[in-house]
C-alpha positions in Angstrom: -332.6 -167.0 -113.1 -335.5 -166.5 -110.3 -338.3 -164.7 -111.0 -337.7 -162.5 -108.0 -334.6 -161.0 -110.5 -337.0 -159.4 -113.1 -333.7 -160.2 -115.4 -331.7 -158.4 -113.2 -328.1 -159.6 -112.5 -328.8 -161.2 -109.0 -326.5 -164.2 -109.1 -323.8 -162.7 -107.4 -323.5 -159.2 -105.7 -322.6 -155.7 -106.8 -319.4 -154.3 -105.6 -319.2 -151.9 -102.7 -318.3 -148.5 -104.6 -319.0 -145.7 -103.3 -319.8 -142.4 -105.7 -319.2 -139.2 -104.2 -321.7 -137.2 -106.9 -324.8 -138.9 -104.4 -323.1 -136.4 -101.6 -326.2 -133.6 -100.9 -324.0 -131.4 -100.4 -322.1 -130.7 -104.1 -325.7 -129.7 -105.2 -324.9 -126.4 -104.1 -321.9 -125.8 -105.7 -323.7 -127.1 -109.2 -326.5 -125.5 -108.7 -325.3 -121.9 -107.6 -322.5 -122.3 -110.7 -325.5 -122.3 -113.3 -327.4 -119.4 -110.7 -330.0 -122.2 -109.9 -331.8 -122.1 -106.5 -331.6 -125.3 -104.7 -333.3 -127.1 -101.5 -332.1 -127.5 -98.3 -331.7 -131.4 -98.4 -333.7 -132.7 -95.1 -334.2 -136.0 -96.3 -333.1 -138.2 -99.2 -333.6 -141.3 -100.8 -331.2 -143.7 -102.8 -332.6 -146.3 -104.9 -330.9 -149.4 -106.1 -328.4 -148.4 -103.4 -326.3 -151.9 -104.4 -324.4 -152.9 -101.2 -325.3 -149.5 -99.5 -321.7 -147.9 -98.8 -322.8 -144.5 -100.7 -326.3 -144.1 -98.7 -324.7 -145.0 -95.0 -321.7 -142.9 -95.6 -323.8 -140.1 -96.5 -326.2 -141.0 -93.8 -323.2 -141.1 -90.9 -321.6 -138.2 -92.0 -324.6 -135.7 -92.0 -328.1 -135.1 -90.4 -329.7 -136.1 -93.5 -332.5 -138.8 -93.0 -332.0 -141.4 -95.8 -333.9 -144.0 -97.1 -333.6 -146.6 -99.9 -334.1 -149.7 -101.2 -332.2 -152.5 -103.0 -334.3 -155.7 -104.1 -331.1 -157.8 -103.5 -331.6 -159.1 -100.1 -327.6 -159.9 -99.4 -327.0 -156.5 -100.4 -329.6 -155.1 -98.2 -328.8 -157.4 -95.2 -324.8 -155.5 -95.7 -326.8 -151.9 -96.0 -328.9 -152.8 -93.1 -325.9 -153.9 -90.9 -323.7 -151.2 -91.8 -326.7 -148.2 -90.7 -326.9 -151.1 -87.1 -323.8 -150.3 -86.4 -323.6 -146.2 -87.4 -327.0 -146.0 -85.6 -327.3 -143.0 -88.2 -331.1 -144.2 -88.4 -331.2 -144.6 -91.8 -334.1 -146.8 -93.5 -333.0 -148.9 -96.0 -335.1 -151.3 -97.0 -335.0 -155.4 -99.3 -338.2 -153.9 -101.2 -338.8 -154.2 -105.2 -339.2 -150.5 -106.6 -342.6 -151.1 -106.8 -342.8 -153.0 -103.7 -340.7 -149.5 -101.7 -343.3 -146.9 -104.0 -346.4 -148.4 -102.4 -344.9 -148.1 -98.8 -346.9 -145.2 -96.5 -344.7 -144.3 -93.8 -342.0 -143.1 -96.3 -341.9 -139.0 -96.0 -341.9 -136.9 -99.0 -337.6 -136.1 -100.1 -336.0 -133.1 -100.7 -333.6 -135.5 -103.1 -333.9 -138.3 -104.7 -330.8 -140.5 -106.4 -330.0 -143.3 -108.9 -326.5 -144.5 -109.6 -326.2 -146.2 -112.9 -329.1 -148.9 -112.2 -331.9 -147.1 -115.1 -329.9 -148.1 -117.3 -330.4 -151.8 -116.4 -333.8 -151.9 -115.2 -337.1 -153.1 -117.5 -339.8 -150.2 -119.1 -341.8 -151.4 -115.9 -339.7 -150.3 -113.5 -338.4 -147.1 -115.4 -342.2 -146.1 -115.2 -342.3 -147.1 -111.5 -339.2 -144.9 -110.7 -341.2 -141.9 -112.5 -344.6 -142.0 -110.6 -342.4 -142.4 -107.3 -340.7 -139.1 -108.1 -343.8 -137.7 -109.1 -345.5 -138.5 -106.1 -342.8 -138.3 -103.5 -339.6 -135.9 -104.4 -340.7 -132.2 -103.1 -341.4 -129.6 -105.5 -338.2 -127.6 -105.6 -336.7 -131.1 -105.2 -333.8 -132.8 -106.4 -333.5 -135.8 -108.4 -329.8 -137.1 -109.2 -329.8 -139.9 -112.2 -326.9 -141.7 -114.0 -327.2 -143.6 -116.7 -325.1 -145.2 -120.1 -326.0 -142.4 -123.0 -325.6 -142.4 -126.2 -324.0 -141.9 -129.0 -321.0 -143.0 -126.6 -321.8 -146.9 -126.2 -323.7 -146.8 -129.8 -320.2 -148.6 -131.3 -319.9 -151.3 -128.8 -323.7 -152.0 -128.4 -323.6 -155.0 -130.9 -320.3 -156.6 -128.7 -322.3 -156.5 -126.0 -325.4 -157.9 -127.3 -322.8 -160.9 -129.1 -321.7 -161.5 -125.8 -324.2 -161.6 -123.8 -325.7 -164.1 -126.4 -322.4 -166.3 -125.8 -322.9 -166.5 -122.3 -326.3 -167.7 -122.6 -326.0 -170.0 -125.4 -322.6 -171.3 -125.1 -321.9 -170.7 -121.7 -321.3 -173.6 -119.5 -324.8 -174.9 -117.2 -323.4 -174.5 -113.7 -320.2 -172.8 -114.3 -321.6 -169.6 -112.9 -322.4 -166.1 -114.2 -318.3 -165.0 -113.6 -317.1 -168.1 -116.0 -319.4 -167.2 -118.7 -318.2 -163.8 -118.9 -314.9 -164.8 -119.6 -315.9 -167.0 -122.2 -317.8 -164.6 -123.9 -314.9 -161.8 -123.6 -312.3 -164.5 -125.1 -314.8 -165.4 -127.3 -315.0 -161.5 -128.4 -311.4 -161.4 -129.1 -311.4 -164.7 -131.0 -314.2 -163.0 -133.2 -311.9 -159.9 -133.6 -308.8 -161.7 -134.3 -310.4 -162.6 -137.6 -310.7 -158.9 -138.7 -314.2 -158.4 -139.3 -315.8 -155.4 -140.9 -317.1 -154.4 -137.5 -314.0 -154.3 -136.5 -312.1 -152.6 -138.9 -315.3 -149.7 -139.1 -315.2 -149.4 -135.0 -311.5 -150.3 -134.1 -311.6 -148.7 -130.5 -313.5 -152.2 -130.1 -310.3 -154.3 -129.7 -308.9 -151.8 -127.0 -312.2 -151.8 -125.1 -312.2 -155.4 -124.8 -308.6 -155.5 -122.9 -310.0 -153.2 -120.8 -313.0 -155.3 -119.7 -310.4 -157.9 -119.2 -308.7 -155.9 -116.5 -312.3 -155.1 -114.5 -314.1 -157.0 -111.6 -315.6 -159.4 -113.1 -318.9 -158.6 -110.4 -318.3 -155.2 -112.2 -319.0 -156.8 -115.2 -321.5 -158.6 -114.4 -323.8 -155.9 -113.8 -322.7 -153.2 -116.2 -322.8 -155.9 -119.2 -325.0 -158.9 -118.6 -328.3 -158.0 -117.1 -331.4 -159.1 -119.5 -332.1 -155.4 -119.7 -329.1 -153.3 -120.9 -330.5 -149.9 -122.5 -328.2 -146.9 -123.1 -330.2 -144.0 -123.6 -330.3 -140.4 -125.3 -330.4 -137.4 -123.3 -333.8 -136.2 -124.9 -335.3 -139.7 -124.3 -334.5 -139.5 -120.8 -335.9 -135.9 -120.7 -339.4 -137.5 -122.4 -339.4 -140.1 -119.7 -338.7 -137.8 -116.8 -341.5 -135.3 -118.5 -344.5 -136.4 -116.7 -342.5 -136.0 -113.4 -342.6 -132.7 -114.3 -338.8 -132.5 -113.7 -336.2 -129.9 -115.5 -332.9 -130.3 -116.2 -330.5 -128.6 -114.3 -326.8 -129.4 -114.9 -324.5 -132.0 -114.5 -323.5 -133.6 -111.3 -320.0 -134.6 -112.5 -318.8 -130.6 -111.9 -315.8 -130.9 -114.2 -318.3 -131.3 -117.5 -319.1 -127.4 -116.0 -316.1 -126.3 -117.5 -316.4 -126.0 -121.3 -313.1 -124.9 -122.2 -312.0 -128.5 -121.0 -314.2 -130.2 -123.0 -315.4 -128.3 -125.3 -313.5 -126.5 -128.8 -313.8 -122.8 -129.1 -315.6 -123.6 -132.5 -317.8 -126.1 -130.7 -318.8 -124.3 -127.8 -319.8 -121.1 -130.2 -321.7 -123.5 -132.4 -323.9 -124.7 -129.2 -324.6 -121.4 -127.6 -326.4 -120.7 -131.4 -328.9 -123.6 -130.4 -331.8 -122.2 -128.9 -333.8 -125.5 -127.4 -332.1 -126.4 -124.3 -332.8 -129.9 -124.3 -331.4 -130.1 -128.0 -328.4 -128.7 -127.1 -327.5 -131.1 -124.7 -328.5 -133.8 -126.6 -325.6 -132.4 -129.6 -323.0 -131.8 -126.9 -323.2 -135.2 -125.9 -322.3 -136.1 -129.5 -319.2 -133.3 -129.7 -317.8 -135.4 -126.4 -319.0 -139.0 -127.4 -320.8 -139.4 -123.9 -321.2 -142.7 -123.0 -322.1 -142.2 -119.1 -324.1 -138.9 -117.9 -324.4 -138.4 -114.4 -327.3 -135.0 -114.0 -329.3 -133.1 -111.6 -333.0 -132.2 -112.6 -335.3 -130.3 -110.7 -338.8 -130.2 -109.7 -339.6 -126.5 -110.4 -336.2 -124.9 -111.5 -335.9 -121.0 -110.2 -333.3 -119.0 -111.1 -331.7 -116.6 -109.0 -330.3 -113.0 -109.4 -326.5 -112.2 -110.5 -326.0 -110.5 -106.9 -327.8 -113.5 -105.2 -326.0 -116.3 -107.1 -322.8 -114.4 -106.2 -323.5 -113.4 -102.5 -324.4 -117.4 -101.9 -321.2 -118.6 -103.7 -318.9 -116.9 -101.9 -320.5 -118.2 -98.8 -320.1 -121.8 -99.7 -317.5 -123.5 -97.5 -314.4 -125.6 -99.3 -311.2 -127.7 -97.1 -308.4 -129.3 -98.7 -309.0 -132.8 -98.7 -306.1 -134.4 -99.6 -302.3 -134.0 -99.1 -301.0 -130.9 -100.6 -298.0 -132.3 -101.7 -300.1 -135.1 -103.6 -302.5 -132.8 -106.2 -301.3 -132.9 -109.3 -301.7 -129.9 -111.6 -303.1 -132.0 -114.6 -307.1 -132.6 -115.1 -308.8 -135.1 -117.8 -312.0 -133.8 -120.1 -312.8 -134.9 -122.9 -310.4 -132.9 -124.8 -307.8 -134.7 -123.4 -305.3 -134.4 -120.3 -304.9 -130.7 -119.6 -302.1 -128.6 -117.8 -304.1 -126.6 -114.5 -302.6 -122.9 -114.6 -300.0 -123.2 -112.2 -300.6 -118.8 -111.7 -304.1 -119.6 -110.8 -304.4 -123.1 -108.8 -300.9 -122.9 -107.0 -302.0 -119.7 -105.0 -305.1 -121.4 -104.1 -303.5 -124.4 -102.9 -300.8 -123.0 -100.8 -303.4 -121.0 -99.2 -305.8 -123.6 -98.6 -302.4 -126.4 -97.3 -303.4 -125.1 -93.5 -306.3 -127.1 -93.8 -308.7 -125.1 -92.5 -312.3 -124.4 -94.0 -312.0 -121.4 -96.2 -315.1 -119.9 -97.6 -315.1 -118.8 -101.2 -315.1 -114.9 -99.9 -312.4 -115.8 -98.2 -310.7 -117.5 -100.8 -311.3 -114.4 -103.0 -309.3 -112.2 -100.8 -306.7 -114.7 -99.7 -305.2 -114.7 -103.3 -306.0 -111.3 -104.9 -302.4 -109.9 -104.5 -301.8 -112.9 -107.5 -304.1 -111.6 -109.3 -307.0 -113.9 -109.6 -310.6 -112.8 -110.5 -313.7 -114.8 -108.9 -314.8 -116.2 -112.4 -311.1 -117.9 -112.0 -311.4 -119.1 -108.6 -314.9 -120.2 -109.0 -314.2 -122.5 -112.2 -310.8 -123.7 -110.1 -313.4 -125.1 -107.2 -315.1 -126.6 -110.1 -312.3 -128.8 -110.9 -310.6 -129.3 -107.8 -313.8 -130.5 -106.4 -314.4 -132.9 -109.7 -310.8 -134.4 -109.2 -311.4 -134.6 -105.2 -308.9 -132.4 -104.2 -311.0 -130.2 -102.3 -314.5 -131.2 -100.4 -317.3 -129.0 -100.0 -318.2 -128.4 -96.4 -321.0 -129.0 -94.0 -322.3 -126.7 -91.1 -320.3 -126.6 -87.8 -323.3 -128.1 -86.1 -323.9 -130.4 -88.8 -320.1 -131.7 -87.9 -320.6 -131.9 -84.4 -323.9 -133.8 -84.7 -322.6 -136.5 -87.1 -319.4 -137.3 -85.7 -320.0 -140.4 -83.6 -322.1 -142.0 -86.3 -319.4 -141.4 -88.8 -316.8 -142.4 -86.4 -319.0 -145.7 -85.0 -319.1 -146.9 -89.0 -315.4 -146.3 -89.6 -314.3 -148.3 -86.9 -316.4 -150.9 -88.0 -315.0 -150.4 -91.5 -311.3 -150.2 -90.4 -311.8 -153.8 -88.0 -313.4 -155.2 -91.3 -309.7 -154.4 -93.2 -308.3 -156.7 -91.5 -309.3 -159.7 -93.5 -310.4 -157.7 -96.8 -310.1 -153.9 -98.7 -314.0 -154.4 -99.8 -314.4 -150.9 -99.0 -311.8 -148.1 -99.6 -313.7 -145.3 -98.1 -314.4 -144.0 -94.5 -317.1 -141.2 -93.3 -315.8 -137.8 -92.9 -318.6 -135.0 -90.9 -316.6 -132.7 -92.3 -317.1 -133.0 -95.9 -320.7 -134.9 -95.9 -319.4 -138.2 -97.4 -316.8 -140.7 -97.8 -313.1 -140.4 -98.2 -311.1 -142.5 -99.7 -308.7 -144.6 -98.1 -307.5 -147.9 -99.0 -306.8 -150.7 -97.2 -303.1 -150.3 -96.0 -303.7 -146.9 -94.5 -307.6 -148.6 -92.8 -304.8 -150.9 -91.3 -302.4 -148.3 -90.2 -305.7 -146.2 -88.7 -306.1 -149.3 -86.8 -302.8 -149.6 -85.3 -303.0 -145.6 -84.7 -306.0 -145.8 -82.9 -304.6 -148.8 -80.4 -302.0 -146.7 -79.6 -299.4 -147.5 -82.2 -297.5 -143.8 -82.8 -293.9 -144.8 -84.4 -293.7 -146.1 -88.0 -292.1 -149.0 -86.9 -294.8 -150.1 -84.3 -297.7 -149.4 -87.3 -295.5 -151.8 -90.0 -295.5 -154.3 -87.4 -299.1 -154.4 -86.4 -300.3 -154.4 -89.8 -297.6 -157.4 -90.4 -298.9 -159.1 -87.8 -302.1 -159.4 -89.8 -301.2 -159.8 -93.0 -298.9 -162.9 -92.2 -301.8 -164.6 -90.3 -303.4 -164.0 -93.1 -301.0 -165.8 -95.4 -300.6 -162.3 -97.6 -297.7 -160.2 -98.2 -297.2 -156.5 -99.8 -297.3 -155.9 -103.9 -294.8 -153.5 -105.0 -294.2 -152.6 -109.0 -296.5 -155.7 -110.0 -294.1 -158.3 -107.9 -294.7 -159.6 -104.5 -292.3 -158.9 -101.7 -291.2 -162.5 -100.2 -289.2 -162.0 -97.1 -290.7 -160.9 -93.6 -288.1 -158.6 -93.4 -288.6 -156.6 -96.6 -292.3 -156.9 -96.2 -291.9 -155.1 -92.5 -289.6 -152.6 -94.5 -292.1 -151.7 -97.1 -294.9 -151.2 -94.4 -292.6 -148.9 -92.5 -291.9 -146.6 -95.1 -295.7 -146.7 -96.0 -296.3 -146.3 -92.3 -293.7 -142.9 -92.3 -295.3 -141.4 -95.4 -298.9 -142.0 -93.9 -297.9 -140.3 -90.2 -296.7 -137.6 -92.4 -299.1 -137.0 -95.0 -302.1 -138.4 -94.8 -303.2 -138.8 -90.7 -302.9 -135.1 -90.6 -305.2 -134.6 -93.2 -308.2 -137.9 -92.2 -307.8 -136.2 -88.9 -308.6 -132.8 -89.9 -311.9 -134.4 -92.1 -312.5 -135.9 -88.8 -312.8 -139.6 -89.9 -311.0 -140.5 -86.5 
């Protein structure tokens, strides 16, 4: 590896995900669900922002100023082209960390964000990171930081380091970063095969290592095989945010919010008789095995009132952001897969299916003849925001201002379909952030915004590309052959997207 890498994973690129928790906007809901004040986000910075998709979605769908940097210069060059073509202003720069902390004409943020890279960055640039934050995030500031925690990845720690080993050692010179993983994973379940104590004391290993199998291997790359690879403790991370002078605040992943998904009766009364707060966290983390935390601190953490943190809730502003008829009433913690209260969430859904913005006060009266007290709607936005049912939802002016910077970037996006589904989300003003959409319906957006209106007319202009293209539609695992029953397949996805889910992308506004 270059030098310029630092032991970072820089041989090939980082995917273009997109992670909804950077969104400004779900502060608020967090935030006012523990009674916390929280800023008015004016500007906001992302580093290691990877190929950028997160910080210019957020920056074309809002009035937000970002900035950011990623030390990748490919991925920067992609950030830097996709804020060209938004013209949403944002600054995102090819610095190092220390290289972007030095710069003088960066402003001071109201909210600052890191997406899994602390956990694969040196001591050096941890303590770079901190001093930024100290120096640059406002006080009453937000800083949003995910990173792999343990006790969660304590088990498969020693695979990891085994393989990594592998692909440095045994690896094959010139084969390239992607090979080498798959010769370490086969290699893993070689080792495996010949039941080894490790094995037999941790045997969730053998299951993880299919999984890896079935992952991007430019996924993998960076999640496994960077020199530095350090899952972390929640109190360690509190010592290392310490001189930032930054308090904890909640989590950003709102489902984790709701103890009785996650937590047992027995195990939630045994934390509430733990005093320390930052103790407490630390043994929930082992009651739920957490291997990833995603949290908000803050820089000077106020809490407000009971009548202010319930007067600002119930002005909070919530849309529907996905087909009605497609929510399922099931939701994953780490209890398991739970049943949703069909008393509770179907009254809330119906009422929220004319997709219009409802506040929470609105809400509250909307379904009162069934019955359902605030503490019970508030915990159902909770989860219906975690599983992306429902958005949170910006200003009316905010919408207005951003709209032809989110719609500028999703053109670009949906033109960029054509040959590839790199990115499966598109800018909505209405919610702040991306939305997801695939690649099928970017291509029936296309054919919908050159006029196509009937199914059949969408299937055939998204035909038309494909079998230029040389590619044909997947169904069940098997590839369709025939023109004809790949023009058939396209139409019925073409009827069910005209029915379902245009209405809804054109109510978020994304066209």
């Amino acid at each position: 590896m270059k030098n310029w890498t630092s032991g970072y994973m820089a041989d090939i690129p980082y995917t273009y995900g997109y992670y909804t928790e950077l969104n400004p906007l779900r502060i608020k809901l967090a935030f006012l669900s523990q009674g916390l004040e929280y800023p008015e986000v004016g500007t906001a910075c992302e580093l290691g922002f990877g190929q950028g998709v997160s910080a210019n979605l957020h920056a074309a769908a809002s009035v937000v100023s970002w900035a950011g940097t990623d030390f990748h210069p490919g991925q920067a060059a992609c950030a830097q082209e996709l804020t060209s073509i938004s013209g949403s202003h944002a600054k995102l720069y090819n610095d190092s960390f220390e290289e972007f902390a030095a710069r003088e004409d960066l402003p001071e943020f109201d909210y600052i964000a890191l997406h899994g890279i602390w956990s694969w960055i040196s001591d050096h640039n941890r303590s770079v990171i901190v001093k930024f934050i100290k120096r640059k995030l406002k006080v009453g500031g937000v800083l949003y930081i995910s990173y792999n925690t343990l006790p969660g990845w304590a088990a498969f720690a020693p695979m990891r380091h085994l393989m990594t080993r592998h692909a440095d050692v045994i690896g094959a010179d010139g084969s390239g970063i992607v090979s080498n993983i798959g010769g370490a994973i086969d290699f893993a379940e070689k080792l495996l095969d010949t039941n080894p104590g490790y094995a037999r004391a941790n045997p969730q290993i053998s299951e993880k290592l299919k999984s890896l199998k079935t992952q991007n291997p430019d996924y993998l790359a960076h999640e496994y095989f960077n020199n530095d690879w350090d899952p972390m403790h929640f109190a360690t991370m509190s010592e290392w945010l310490e001189s930032a002078k930054m308090t904890f605040a909640g989590s950003a992943h709102l489902l984790e919010h709701v103890d009785v998904l996650n937590l047992t009766k027995e195990q939630q009364e045994f934390l509430n008789e733990i005093p320390d707060s930052t103790f407490r966290e630390s043994v929930r983390d082992f009651m739920v095995n957490q291997y990833f935390r995603r949290d908000y601190w803050v820089k000077g953490a106020r809490q407000m009132s009971q009548l202010e943190q319930s007067e600002r809730l119930r002005e909070l502003r919530f849309i529907l952001a996905v087909p009605r008829a497609d929510i399922q009433l099931t939701i994953k913690g780490a209890l398991g897969e739970a049943s949703m209260a069909e008393s509770i969430y179907t009254p809330i859904l119906d009422t929220m299916a004319d997709y219009k913005i409802w506040t929470l006060a609105e809400l509250e009266r909307a379904v009162e003849p069934s019955q359902i007290q605030f503490g019970q709607l508030l915990q159902a936005m909770l989860v219906l925001n975690s599983q992306g049912s429902v958005a949170i939802v910006n200003e009316d002016s905010v919408i207005k201002e951003s709209m032809k910077c989110a719609h500028k970037l999703n053109r670009f996006l949906i033109n960029k379909a054509r040959s590839k589904g790199d990115v499966g989300y598109l800018a909505s003003p209405v919610t702040g952030g991306g939305i997801a959409v695939g690649r099928f319906n970017q291509l029936l957006l296309l054919g919908f915004l050159q006029g196509k209106k009937e199914p059949a007319e969408l299937a055939e202009t998204v035909w038309q590309i494909l079998a230029k293209q040389g590619q044909k539609i997947v169904s069940e695992g098997k590839t369709i052959e025939s023109p004809e029953d790949n023009l058939a397949e396209l139409t019925r996805k073409a009827t069910v997207f005209m029915d379902k889910t245009l209405p809804v992308l054109r109510v978020l506004k994304v066209i």
